[in-house]
VOBA-385784 format. One line per 8 residues: their letters; for each residue x, y, z of C-alpha. Coordinates in pm, 1 decimal, padded with zeros to 6 digits. Layout:
BEGIN
a) X,Y,Z; ... $
***
This chain:
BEGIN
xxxxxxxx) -00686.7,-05748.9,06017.3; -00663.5,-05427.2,05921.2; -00601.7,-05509.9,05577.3; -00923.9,-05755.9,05561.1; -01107.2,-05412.3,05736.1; -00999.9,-05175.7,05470.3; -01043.4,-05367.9,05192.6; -01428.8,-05432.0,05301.6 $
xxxxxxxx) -01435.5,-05044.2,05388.7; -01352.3,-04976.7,05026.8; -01562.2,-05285.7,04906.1; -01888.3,-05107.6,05033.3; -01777.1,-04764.8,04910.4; -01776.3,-04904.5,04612.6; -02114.4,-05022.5,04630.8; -02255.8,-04758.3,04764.1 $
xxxxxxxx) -02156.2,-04518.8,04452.4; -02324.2,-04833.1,04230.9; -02629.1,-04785.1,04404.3; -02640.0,-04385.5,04406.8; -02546.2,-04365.9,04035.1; -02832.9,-04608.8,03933.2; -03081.1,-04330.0,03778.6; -03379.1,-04148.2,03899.1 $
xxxxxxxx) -03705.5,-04292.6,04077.8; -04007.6,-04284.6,03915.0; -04118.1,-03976.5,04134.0; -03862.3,-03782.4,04040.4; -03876.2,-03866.6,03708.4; -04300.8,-03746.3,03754.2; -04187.4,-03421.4,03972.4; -03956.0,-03331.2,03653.8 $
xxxxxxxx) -04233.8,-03336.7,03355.1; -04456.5,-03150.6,03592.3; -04230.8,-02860.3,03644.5; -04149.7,-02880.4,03251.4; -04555.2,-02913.2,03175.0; -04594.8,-02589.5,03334.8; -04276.3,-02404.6,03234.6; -04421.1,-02545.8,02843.7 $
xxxxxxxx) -04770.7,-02408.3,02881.2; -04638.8,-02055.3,03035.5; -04454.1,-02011.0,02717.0; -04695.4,-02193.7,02475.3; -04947.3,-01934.0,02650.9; -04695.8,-01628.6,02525.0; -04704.2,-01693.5,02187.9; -05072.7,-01611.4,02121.6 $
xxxxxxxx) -05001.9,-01289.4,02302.5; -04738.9,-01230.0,02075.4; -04949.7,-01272.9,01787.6; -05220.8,-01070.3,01897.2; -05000.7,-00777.3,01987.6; -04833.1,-00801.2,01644.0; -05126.8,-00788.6,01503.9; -05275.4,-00506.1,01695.5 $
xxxxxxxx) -04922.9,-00317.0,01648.6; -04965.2,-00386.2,01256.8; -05325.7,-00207.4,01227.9; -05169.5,00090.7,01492.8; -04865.1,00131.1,01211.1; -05124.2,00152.6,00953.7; -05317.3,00465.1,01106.5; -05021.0,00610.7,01159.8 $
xxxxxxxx) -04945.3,00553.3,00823.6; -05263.7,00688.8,00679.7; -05271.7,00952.0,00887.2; -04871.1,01043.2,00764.6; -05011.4,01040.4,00407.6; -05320.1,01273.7,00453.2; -05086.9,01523.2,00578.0; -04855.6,01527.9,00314.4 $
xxxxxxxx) -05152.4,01501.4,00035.4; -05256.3,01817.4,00222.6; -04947.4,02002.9,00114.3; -05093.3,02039.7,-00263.1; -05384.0,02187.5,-00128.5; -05397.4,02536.2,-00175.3; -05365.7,02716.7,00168.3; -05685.4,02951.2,00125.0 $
xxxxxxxx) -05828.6,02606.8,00062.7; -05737.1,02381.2,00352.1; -06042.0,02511.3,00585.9; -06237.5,02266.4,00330.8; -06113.3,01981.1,00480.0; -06211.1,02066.2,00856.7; -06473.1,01845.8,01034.4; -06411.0,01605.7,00733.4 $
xxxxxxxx) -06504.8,01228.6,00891.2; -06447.2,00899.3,00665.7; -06762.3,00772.8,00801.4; -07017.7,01042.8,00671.1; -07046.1,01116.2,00326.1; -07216.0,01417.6,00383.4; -06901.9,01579.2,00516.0; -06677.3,01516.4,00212.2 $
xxxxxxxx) -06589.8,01870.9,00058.6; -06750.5,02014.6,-00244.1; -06452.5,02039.7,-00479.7; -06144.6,01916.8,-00570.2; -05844.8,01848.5,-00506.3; -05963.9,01862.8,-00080.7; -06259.7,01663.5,-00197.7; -05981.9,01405.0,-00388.5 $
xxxxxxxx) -05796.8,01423.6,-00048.7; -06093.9,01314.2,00132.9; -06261.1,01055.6,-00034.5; -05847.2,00895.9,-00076.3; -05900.1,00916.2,00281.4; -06217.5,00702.3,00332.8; -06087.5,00457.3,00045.2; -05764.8,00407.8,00231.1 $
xxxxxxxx) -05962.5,00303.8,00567.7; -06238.2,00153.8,00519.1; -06273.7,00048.5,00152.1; -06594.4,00107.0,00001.6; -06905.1,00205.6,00147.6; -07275.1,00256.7,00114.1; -07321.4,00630.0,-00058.2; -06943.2,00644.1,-00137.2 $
xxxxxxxx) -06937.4,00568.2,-00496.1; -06578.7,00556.0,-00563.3; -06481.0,00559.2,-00943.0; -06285.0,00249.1,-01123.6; -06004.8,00512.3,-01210.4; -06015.7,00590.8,-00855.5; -05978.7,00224.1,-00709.8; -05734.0,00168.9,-00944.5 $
xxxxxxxx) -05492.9,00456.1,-00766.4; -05562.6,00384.0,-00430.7; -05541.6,00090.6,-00204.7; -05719.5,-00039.3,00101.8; -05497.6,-00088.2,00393.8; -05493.4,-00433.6,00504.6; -05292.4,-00678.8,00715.1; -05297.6,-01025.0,00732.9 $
xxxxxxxx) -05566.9,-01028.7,00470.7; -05831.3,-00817.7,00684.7; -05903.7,-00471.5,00578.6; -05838.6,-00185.9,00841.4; -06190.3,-00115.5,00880.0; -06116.7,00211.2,01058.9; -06227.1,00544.1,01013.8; -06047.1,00871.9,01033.1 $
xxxxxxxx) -06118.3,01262.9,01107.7; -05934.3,01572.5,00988.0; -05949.1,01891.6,01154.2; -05830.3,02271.9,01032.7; -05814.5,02537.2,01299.9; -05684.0,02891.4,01189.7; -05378.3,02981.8,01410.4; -05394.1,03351.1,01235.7 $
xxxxxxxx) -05382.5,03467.0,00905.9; -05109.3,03283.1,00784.0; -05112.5,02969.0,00977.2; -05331.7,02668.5,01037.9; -05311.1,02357.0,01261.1; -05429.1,02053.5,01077.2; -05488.8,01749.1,01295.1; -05574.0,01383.0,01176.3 $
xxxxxxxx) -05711.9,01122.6,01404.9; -05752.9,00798.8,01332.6; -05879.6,00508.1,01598.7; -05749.5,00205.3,01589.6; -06045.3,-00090.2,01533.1; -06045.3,-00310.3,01793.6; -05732.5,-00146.3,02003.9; -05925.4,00121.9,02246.0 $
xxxxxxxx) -05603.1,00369.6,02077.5; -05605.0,00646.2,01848.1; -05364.1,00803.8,01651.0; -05284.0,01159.3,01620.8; -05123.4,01376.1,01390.5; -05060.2,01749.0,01387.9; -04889.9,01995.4,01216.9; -04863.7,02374.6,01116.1 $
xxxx) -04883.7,02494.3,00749.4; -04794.8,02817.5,00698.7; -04853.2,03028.1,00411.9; -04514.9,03207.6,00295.8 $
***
């Protein structure tokens, strides 16, 4: 008998794993594609984020940028000079300065943010040497501001700001030339 008992023990242990290895229910099955729905979305929800802050970090790189240049285009400026530049904003004409090369510097300046403008009248030469900074096909369409403050009589602090469109952030550069 025991024999006859075992072998039905191990008769309905076998069984039993059939039935538990037969595959999921159909609620299961639904409770999985949920939780993967909303783990899909969270991420599909990331990547327009991603774009937008690449995006926003390309147009930050090129103020930076601009602003980099200005400063070293400032270096062939004369230092008696350099005060021509100060209160100098790409978004007024009537602050661009009288002469060259600071005048040069400045309208570069307005060219390299915002392209042209009404009262700017940039030159074909002049297009042809300079570029509008762009990304992703959209123009910067910023606008930048140089300042010149004498630190004494053989020093000046030159500062260039330029706000990021669109980004609530500015960029600021500033350095000391000196006069040797």
């Amino acid at each position: 008998m025991r024999t006859s008992l075992q072998r039905g023990y191990l008769k309905g242990r076998d069984q039993g794993c059939l039935r538990g290895g037969r595959g999921l229910t159909l609620i299961e099955i639904l409770i999985a594609m949920t939780i993967l729905s909303v783990g899909l979305l969270g991420i599909a929800g990331m990547f327009s984020t991603g774009y937008t802050n690449a995006a926003a970090g390309g147009k930050t790189t090129m103020a930076l940028t601009a602003a980099r240049q200005i400063l070293e285009d400032m270096r062939a400026i004369p230092f008696g000079n350099l005060a021509a530049l100060h209160g100098f904003n790409t978004a007024s004409v009537g602050t661009q300065p009288a002469s060259d090369p600071e005048r040069a510097i400045a309208r570069k300046l307005r060219y390299a943010l915002a392209g042209e403008g009404t009262g700017w009248n940039f030159t074909t030469a002049e297009k042809a040497r300079w570029t509008v900074l762009s990304t992703m096909g959209t123009n910067f369409g910023g606008s930048g501001q140089i300042s010149v403050v004498n630190q004494g009589a053989t020093m000046r602090l030159v500062t260039v700001t330029v706000p990021v469109p669109g980004r609530g952030v500015t960029v600021q550069l500033a350095t000391l030339i000196a006069r040797m």
